[in-house]
LUMSELUM-505834 format. One record per residue (C-alpha): x, z, y; residue in one letter. Coordinates in pm, whole numbers, padded with zeros to 5 digits, always signed. Each point is the difference from the previous one (the first is absolute). Layout:
XZYa;...
END
This chain:
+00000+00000+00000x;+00132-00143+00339x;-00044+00284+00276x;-00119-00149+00290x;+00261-00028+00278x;-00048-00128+00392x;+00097-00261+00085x;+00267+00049+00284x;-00072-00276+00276x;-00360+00079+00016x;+00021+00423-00085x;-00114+00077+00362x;-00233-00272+00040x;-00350+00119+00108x;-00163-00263-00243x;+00035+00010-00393x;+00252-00265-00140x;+00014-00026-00357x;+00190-00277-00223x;-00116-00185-00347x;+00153-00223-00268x;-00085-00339-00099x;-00208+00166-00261x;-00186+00246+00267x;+00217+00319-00085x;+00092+00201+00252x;+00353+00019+00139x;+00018+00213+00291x;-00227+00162+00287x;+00056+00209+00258x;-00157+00341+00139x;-00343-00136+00172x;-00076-00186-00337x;+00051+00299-00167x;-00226+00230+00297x;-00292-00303-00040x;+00034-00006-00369x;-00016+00392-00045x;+00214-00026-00262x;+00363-00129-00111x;-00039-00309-00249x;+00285-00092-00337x;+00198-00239+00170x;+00020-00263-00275x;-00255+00123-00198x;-00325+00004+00253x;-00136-00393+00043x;-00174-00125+00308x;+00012+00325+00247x;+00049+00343-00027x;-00365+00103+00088x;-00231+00186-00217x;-00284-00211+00102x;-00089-00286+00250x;-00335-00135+00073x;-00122-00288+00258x;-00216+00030+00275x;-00333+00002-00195x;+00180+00324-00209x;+00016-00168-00336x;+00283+00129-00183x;+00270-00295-00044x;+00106-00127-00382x;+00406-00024+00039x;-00031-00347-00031x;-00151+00043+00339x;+00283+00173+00157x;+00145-00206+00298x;+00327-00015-00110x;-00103-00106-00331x;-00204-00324+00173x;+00359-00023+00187x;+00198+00021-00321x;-00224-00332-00194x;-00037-00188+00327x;+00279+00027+00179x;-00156+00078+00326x;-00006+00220+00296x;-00258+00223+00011x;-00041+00171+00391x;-00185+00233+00142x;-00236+00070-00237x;-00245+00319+00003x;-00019+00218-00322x;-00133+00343-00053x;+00292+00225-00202x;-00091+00317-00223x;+00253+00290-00017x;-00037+00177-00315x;-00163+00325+00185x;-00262-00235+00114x;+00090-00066+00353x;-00031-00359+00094x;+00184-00179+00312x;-00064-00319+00147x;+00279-00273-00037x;+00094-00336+00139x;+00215-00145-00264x;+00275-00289-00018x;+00160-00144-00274x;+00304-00289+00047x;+00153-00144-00316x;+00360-00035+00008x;+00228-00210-00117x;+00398-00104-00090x;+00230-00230+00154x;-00130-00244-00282x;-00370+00013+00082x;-00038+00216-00327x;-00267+00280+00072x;+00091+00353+00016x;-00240+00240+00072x;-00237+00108+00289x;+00070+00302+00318x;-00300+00128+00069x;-00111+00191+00324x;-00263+00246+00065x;-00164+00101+00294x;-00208+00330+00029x;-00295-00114+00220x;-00227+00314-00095x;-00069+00104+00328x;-00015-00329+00145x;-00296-00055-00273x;-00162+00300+00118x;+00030-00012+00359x;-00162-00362-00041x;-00314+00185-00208x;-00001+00242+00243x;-00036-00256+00279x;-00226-00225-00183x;-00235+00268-00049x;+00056+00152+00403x;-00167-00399+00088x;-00253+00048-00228x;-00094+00314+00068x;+00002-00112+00402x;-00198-00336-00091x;-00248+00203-00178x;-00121+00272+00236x;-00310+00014+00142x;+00179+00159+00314x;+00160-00262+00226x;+00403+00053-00001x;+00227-00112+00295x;+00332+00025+00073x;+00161-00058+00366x;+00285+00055+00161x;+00069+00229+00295x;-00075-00235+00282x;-00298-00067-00164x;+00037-00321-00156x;-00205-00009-00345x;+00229-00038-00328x;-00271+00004-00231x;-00340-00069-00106x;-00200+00071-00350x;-00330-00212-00089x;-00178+00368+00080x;+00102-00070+00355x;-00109-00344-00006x;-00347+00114-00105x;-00037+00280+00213x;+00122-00133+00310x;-00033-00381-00053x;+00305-00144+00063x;+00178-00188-00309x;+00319+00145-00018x;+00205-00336+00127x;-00214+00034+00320x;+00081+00371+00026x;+00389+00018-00064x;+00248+00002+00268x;-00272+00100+00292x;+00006+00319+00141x;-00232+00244-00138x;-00242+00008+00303x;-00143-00284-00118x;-00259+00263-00184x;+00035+00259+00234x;-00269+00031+00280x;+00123+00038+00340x;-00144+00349+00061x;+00210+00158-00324x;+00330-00186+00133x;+00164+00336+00132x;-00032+00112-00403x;+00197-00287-00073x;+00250+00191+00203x;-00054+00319-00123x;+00030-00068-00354x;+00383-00185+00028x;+00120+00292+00176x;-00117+00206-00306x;+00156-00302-00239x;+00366-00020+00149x;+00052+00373-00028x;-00094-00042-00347x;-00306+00190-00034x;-00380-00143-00128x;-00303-00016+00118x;-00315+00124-00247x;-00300-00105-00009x;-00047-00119+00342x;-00363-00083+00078x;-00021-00274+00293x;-00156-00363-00044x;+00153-00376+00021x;-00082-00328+00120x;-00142-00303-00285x;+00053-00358+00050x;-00364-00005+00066x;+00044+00269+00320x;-00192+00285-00157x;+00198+00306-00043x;+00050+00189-00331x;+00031+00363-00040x;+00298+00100-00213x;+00191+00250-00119x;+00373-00030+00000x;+00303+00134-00110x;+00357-00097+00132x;+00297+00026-00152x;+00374-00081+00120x;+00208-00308-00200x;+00365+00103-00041x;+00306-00217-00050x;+00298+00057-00266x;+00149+00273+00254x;-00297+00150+00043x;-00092-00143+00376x;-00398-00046+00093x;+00006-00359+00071x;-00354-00035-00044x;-00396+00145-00116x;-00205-00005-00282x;-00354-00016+00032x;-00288+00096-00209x;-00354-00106+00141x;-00335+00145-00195x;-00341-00135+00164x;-00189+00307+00033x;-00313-00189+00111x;-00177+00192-00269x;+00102+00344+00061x;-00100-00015+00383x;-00330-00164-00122x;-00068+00353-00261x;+00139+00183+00303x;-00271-00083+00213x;-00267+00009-00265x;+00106+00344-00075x;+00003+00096+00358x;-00313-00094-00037x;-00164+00132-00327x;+00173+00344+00115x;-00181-00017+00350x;-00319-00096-00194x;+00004+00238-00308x;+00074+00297+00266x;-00325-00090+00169x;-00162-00003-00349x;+00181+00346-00102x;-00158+00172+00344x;-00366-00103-00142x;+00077+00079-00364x;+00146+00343+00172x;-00316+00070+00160x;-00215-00098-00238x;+00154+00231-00233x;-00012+00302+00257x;-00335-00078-00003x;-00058+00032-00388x;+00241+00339+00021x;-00261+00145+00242x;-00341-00154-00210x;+00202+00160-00309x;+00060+00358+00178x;-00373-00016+00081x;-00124-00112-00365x;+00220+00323-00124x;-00192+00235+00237x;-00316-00129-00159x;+00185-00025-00322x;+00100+00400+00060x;-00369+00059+00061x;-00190-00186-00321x;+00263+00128-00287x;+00042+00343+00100x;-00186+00160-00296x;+00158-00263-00231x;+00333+00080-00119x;+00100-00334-00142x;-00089-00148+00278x;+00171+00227+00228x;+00301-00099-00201x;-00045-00324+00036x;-00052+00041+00383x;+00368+00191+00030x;+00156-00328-00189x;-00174-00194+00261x;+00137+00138+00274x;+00361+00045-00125x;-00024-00368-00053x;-00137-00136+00312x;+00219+00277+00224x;+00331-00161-00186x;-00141-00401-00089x;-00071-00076+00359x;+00203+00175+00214x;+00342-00051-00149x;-00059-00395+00003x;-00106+00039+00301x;+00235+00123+00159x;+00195-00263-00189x;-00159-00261+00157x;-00022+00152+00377x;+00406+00023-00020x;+00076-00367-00164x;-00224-00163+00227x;+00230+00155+00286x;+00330-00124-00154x;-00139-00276-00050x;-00061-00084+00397x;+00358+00146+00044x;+00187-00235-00296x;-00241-00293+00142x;+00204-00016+00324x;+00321-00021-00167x;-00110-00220-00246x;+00114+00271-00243x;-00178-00197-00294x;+00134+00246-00303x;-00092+00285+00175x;-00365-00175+00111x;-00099-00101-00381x;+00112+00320-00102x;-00239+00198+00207x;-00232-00278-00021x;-00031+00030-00380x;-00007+00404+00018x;-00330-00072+00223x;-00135-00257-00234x;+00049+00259-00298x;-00141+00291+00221x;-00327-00242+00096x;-00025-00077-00389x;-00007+00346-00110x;-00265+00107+00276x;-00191-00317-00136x;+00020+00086-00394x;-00096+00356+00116x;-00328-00119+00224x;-00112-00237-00306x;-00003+00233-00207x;-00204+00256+00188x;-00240-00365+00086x;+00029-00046-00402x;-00112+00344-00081x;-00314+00005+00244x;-00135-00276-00121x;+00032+00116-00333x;-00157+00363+00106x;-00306-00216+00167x;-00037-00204-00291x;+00094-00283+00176x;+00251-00193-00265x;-00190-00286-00126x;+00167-00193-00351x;+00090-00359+00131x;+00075-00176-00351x;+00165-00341-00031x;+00227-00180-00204x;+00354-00057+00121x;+00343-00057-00154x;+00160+00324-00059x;+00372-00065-00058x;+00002-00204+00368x;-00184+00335+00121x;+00257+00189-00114x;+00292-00232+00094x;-00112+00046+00366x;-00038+00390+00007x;+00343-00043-00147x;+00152-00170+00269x;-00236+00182+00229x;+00134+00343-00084x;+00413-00141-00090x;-00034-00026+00414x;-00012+00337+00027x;+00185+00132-00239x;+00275+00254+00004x;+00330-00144-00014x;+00156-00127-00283x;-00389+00074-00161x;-00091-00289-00303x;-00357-00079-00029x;-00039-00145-00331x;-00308-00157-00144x;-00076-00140-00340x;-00350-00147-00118x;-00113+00055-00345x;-00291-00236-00132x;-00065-00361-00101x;-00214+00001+00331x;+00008+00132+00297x;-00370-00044+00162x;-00147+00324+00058x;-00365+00113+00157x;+00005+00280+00199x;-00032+00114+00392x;+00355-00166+00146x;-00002+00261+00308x;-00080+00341-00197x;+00277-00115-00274x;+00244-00130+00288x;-00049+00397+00144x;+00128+00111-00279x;+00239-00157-00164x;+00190+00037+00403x;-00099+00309-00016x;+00194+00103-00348x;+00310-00237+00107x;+00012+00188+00379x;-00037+00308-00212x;+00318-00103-00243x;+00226-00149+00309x;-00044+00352+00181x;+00080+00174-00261x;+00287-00199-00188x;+00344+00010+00100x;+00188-00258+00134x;+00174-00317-00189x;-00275+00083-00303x;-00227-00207-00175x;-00430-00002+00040x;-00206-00147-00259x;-00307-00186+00069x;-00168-00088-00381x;-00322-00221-00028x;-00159-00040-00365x;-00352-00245-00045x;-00136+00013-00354x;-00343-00073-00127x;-00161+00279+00121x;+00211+00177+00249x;+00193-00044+00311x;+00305+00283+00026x;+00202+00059+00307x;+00327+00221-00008x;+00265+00157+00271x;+00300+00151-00144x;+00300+00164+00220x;+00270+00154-00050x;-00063+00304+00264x;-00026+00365+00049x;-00268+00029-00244x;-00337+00227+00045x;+00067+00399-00123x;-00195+00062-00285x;-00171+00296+00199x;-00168-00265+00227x;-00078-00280-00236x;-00348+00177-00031x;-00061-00063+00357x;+00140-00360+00088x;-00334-00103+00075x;-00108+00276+00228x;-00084-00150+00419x;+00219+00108+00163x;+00258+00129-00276x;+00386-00064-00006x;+00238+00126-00280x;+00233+00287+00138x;+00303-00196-00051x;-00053-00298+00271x;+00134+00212+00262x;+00036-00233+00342x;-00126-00303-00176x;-00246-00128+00186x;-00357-00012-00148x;-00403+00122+00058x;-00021+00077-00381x;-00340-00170+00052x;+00149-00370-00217x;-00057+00103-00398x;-00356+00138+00129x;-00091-00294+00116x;+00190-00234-00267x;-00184+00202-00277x;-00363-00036+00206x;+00062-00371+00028x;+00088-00023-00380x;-00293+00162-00096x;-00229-00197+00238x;+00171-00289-00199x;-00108+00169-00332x;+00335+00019-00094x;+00267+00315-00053x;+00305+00135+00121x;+00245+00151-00207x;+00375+00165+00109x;+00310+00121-00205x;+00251+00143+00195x;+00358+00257-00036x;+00165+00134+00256x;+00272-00156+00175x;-00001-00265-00241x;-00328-00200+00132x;-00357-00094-00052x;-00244-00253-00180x;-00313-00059+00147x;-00273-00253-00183x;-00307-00119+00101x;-00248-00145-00297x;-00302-00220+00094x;-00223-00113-00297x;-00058-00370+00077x;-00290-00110+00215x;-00255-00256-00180x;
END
């Protein structure tokens, strides 16, 4: 075995020289062969080149009969600058431009081949690298410009052309007024000074001129160009038509100006329930006195309506404030935030004035069976989506239909009242990120609707009660409620003919089903 020596002319040569025989062996190389190779090769033994792999631009794997110097070797030609792909045996590959010269004697007889190779790694990345920089430019929606510091624009990507209208061979080489309006030409000013002491401008909100003449509002954001040694010899610039934005900015100037109106009626209109309500319990005080279970129920009234309508409230009397103050600053997180704690605070009022509606009319006798036939698995898919709006967060709702059909005859309203009554139930009292379960089963002579969740669970203590008015378990602490829903879910059921069943543990969830014996 021939130990593989360098070669002495070409030792400190930044390229990789190697030598081969008229049969291919190799003779000779020097260091950089040996650096590109990863590897030294048996001089004399080794054919072809002292790589442990080489593969072309497509990254098939080469057959030695492939090898360039091989092609050299039964031709008899030179072989330059040719790109190849070489493997190092720990699996690092480096880009090469390779040439190949035959040689030959004073008699014309042929000799062998030197072979150079040139490490163009980084050159092959720094062209991916720019290749992808264009595309990435060319492919923005935002327009991208570059000019230099008197102005003069460099650069142009089709975003520009579209937003601004010029094609980009009208656009380079003219000063970068062209799409500035006169008023904003002092900001022309005031944004180089910022460039040539190398800082950037973010997200600067002004607007620019179109071919057409109209103006565009943007949003931009400024960055200095550097040379080699680090000088600002021009600006980058990013432009983002925020026509859109200033168009929901307005409309939610709006809305907010609108829903605070609505919030002052809804405010008084409630103040005017909370003193009708403090009057009905004076009378209510009056006509259960010798009653006990009616004088409980009067004590869970008032508890109720004391904490149910003034904490919301108060909710909404607040948000509606900082909501005028976030309007003028166009504060738009802090606006929808407040904005959807009023929204929630008017819902909750709502559910709990239905439900006192829903239980009068049932007291007066006033519920009246509306009975039709309607598609119960697109019922269901609705309330669904209806009640996934308002879920907690990360909250599932899950539904599943049982049945080879799915047509149903029963009152729509009374069974839409309660099967959002039993999924409101199981998204107030589930935990976020957990899963709800909304089951429908149609068989020959039945219609069954279940609501499983995954929540606190009802103590076994109060199970006995769960359909009480005015009832709530001892273990929904500040969770909202009237404890008036299950009374009326179970009334409607019944008025429906059908039942209403429950299994529940404690802290691990519930199961409530509602059975309805089909309707001829």
């Amino acid at each position: 075995m021939v130990t593989a020596l360098s070669i002495s002319p070409y030792d400190h040569l930044p390229i990789g020289v190697y030598t081969c025989d008229e049969n291919g062996f190799l003779t000779s190389c020097n260091g950089s062969a040996i650096a590109l190779w990863g590897r030294s090769p048996d001089l004399g033994t080794e054919q072809w080149s002292g790589a442990w792999k080489i593969f072309d631009d497509d990254d098939r794997q080469l057959s030695p009969e492939e090898y360039p110097v091989a092609i050299v070797v039964r031709e008899k030609k030179i072989i330059p600058n040719a790109e190849y792909v070489i493997e190092q045996p720990g699996g690092e590959r480096r880009n090469v431009l390779l040439s190949s010269v035959p040689t030959f004697d004073e008699l014309g007889e042929f000799t062998g081949t030197i072979n150079t190779l040139l490490d163009i790694t980084e050159q092959k990345a720094s062209e991916a690298r720019q290749a992808m920089l264009v595309s990435i430019i060319e492919s923005s929606d935002d327009a991208i410009i570059s000019k230099s510091l008197d102005g003069i624009i460099l650069s142009w990507n089709q975003a520009a052309e579209t937003m601004f209208g010029y094609a980009e061979r009208e656009a380079l080489g003219k000063h970068i007024s062209l799409i500035i309006p006169y008023e904003k030409f002092e900001e022309e000013a005031f944004i180089i000074d910022k460039i040539k002491r190398g800082e950037t401008v973010d997200h600067f909100e002004t607007t620019r001129l179109r071919r057409d003449g109209s103006q565009l509002p943007i949003s931009l954001t400024i960055s200095p160009i550097r040379n080699s040694k680090g000088m600002v010899v021009g600006a980058s610039k990013i432009a983002r038509d925020i026509t859109r934005q200033k168009y929901a900015d307005d409309q939610l100037k709006n809305y907010a100006s609108h829903l605070e109106e609505q919030v002052q009626e809804r405010t008084q209109m409630l103040e005017d329930t909370i003193v009708a309500l403090e009057e009905a319990q004076e009378n209510l005080n009056d006509a259960l006195a010798n009653e006990k279970q009616l004088g409980q129920l009067k004590s869970r009234f008032v508890s109720m309506a004391s904490h149910e309508f003034r904490t919301p409230l108060s909710t909404i009397k607040l948000s509606s404030s900082l909501v005028e103050k976030y309007a003028e600053t166009s504060d738009k997180a802090n606006i929808n935030k407040h904005v959807n704690k009023i929204k929630n605070a008017v819902s909750n009022l709502t559910n709990i004035l239905n439900d006192f509606l829903s239980l009068e009319k049932l007291e007066a006798g006033k519920v009246d069976l509306d009975v039709s036939e309607f598609d119960l698995v697109k019922f269901s898919e609705e309330i669904r989506d209806e009640m996934q709006m308002v879920a907690r967060t990360g909250q599932q709702i899950v539904y599943q239909h049982t049945g080879l059909t799915a047509l149903v005859t029963l009152d729509r309203n009374l069974l839409h009242n309660c099967v959002i009554n039993l999924l409101s139930n199981a998204i107030k009292y589930s935990p976020e990120d957990s899963i709800i379960e909304l089951d429908t089963e149609v068989t020959g002579n039945e219609y069954l609707v279940v609501v499983s969740d995954h929540g606190i669970g009802i103590p076994a203590d109060d199970q006995m009660h769960l359909f009480e008015a005015f009832f709530r378990a001892n273990n929904t602490g500040g969770i909202p409620g009237t404890g008036l829903g299950l009374n009326i879910v179970a009334r409607y059921t019944s008025l429906m003919k059908g039942k209403i069943g429950f299994k529940s543990t404690p802290g691990k969830g519930t199961r409530f089903s509602l059975t309805f014996p089909a309707f001829s």
